[in-house]
C-alpha positions, 0 to 999 in steps of 0.5 A: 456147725460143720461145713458139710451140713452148709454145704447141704444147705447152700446145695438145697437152696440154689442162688438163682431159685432164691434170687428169682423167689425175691423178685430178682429178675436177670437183665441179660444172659452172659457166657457160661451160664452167668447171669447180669441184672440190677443189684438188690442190695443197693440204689442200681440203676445200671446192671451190675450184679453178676450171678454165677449158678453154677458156683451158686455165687454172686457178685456186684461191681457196684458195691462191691459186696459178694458171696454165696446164698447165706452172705446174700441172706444176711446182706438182704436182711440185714442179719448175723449169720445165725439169724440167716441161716434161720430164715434160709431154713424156714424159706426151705420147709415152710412152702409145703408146710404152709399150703397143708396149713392154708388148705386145712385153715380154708376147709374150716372157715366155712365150718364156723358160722362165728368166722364168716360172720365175722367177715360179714361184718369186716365187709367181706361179703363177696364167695369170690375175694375169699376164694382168690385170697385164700381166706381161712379160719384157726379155730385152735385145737385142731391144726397139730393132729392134721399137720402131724397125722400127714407127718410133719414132726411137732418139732417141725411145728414149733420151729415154724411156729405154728405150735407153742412150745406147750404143743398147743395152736399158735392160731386160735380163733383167728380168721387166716390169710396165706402170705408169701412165707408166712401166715396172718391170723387177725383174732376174733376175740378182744381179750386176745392180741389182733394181729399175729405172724409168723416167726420171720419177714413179712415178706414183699407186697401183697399181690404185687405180681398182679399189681404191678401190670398197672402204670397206677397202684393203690397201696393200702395198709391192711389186708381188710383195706385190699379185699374192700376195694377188691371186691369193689373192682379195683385189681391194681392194689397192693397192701403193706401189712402195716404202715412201716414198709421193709426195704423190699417193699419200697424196691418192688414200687420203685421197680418201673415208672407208676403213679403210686397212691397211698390210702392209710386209714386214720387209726382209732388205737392210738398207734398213729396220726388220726386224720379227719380223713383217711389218708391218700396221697400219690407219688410217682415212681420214675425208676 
């Protein structure tokens, strides 16, 4: 790959901008427009990553590690170089891409009386969880004539993955929730896989912004769990999106003093501990 098109990339992508999309936030403002905040990339607990958006550069005296937006992405993930530039790429053109993807998705639910049912029966009864979760439904066959009709190419369809390389739906019979970066389809049918992502993380905790406005947090582990005890009343809760965390979820619930209670539910398919009871459990974060 010739320096002039990572140039292009590292220009199109600002440090800062992707910093703050990872929940970065600068403690203090220094001279000429750097900034100084905790590093992401280790245990910090006094400021010692410097940010340079001007040079669109950073650097930590902490552990000592620094460079530009793609040494960042390979740090934070813990990638090659290639695998970086992949997930740089797709952060660049999946948001436009994906908010056509979760509008035409919303427009459908409601369309298919099989994927409303279908949220009867997983208890989500409530017009107003569904509107503020962005609930959606894949029926499958549909999504590639929208998406290239607004001229996105299919070669853009397949690199998100959002299309099969046979130029089909990746999504079929799935009801749909809109994450940040990436898309969750939970499969109708039970001949088919249940759960499918798209290509790349996960991303942080579900809804974090608004859950982290409370000194007590209930992380659950499945979006079902969250929309339940959402619909019951309960804002300060966040969901993992599996029972393995990422580094970024554990920095995000260690980023101030809360009490954190877990609720994972006892698993019927044999991909963990059956408990009797769901599990819940609490910890306190006292970062």
């Amino acid at each position: 790959m010739s320096r002039q098109v990572l140039d292009e990339l590292k220009r199109q992508i600002p440090l800062l901008d992707y910093l703050q999309a990872n929940d970065w936030r600068p403690a203090r403002r220094l001279s000429r427009g750097r900034f100084m905040g905790l590093c992401p990339l280790h245990e910090d607990h006094e400021p010692s990553f410097l940010v340079d958006p001007l040079k669109n550069l950073f650097y930590c005296y902490g552990c000592g590690r620094g460079g530009d937006v793609i040494r960042f992405a390979e740090l934070y993930y813990q990638v090659k170089f290639p695998q970086a530039l992949a997930l740089l790429r797709q952060w660049l053109g999946l948001p436009p891409l994906l908010r056509e993807t979760t509008e035409f998705y919303r427009t459908q639910l409601h369309r298919h009386s099989e994927a409303v049912a279908y949220l009867y029966e997983r208890g989500i009864r409530s017009s107003e969880v569904i509107e503020d979760m962005r609930i959606g439904y894949a029926p499958g066959g549909c999504l590639r004539g929208w998406l290239t009709q607004l001229g996105y190419s299919r070669l853009a369809l397949r690199e998100a993955g959002l299309v099969t390389t046979a130029g089909y739906d990746t999504y079929m019979r799935r009801v749909v929730f809109p994450l940040e970066g990436n898309l969750y389809g939970r499969s109708l049918s039970t001949t088919a896989p249940p759960h499918r992502f798209l290509p790349g993380a996960k991303g942080g905790l579900y809804s974090w912004e608004q859950a982290r406005q409370y000194p007590e947090v209930i992380l659950v582990e499945g979006l079902f769990d969250y929309a339940a005890l959402w619909q019951a009343g309960f804002r300060n809760v966040t969901c993992s999106l599996g029972t393995h965390l990422n580094a970024r979820q554990f920095r995000q619930l260690c980023d101030g003093p809360r009490t954190v209670y877990l609720a994972f539910d006892a698993d019927t398919n044999g991909s963990g501990p059956k408990p009797r009871n769901p599990l819940l459990t609490g910890w306190q974060s006292t970062a």
